[in-house]
TORNU-461756 format. One record per residue (C-alpha): residue in three letters; x, y, z. Coordinates in steps of 0.1 Angstrom, whole numbers, plus 5000, padded with zeros to 4 digits. Example, Ala and Ser with C-alpha at 12.3 -4.5 7.8 and 13.67 -1.06 7.14 Angstrom:
BEGIN
ala512349555078 ser513749895071 
//
This chain:
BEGIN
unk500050005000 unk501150374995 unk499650625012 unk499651005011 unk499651165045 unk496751405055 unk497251775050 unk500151725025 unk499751834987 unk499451644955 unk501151834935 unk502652194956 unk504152224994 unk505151915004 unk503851594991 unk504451335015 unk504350965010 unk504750705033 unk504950305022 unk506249945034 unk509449865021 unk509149445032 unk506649215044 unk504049275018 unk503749124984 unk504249434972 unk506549694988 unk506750034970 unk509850174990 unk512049824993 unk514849994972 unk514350324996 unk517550305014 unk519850274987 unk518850604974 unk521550874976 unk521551264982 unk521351434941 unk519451084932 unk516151184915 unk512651104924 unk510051094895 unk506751154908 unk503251134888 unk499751264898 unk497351224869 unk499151374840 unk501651574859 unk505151484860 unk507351634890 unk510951534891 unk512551604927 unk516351604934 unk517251414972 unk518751684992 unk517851475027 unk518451135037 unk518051035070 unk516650805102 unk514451005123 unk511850895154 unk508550755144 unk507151045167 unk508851315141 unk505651475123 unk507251775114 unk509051655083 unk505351555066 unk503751855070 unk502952115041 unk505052405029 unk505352645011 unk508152494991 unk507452194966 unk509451904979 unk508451564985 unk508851355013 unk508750965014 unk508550775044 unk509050405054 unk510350185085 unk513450105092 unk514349705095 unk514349595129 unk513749915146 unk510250005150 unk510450325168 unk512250495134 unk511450585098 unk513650615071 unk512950985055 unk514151085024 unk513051405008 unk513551594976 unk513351974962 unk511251994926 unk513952004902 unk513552334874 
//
């Protein structure tokens, strides 16, 4: 399943994803962690195409809410657990590439 959190945007502010990356017999983000900061996200909403650059990659607390929330800048955020440690979430987030 992928899910897009409450409050975030679709297509401005910050669109923010969250999805399993194991466990499931399909996992969206399984390949997650081996993405890299300057690696490109290509994200599609209907017949909009949005390509992001990773400028954040990091581990944070499953408490952390701030990184979902909307902005004024067009990023995207994408969210998933991190194996064998339930209390954290990997989050890796992107600014829209011109």
């Amino acid at each position: 399943m992928l899910a897009i959190l409450h409050g975030s945007g679709y297509i401005c502010g910050n669109v923010a994803l969250a999805a399993h990356n194991r466990g499931y017999k399909v996992n969206y983000f399984k390949d997650l962690k081996s993405l890299e900061i300057g690696d490109e996200i290509i994200y599609r909403y209907k017949n909009i195409k949005l390509i992001y650059v990773i400028v954040e990659h990091k581990v944070i607390k499953d408490t952390n809410i701030e990184v979902v929330e909307n902005t004024n800048e067009n990023m995207i955020t994408l969210i998933t657990c991190v194996e064998n440690n339930p209390q954290n979430r990997r989050c890796i987030q992107g600014k829209l590439k011109f």
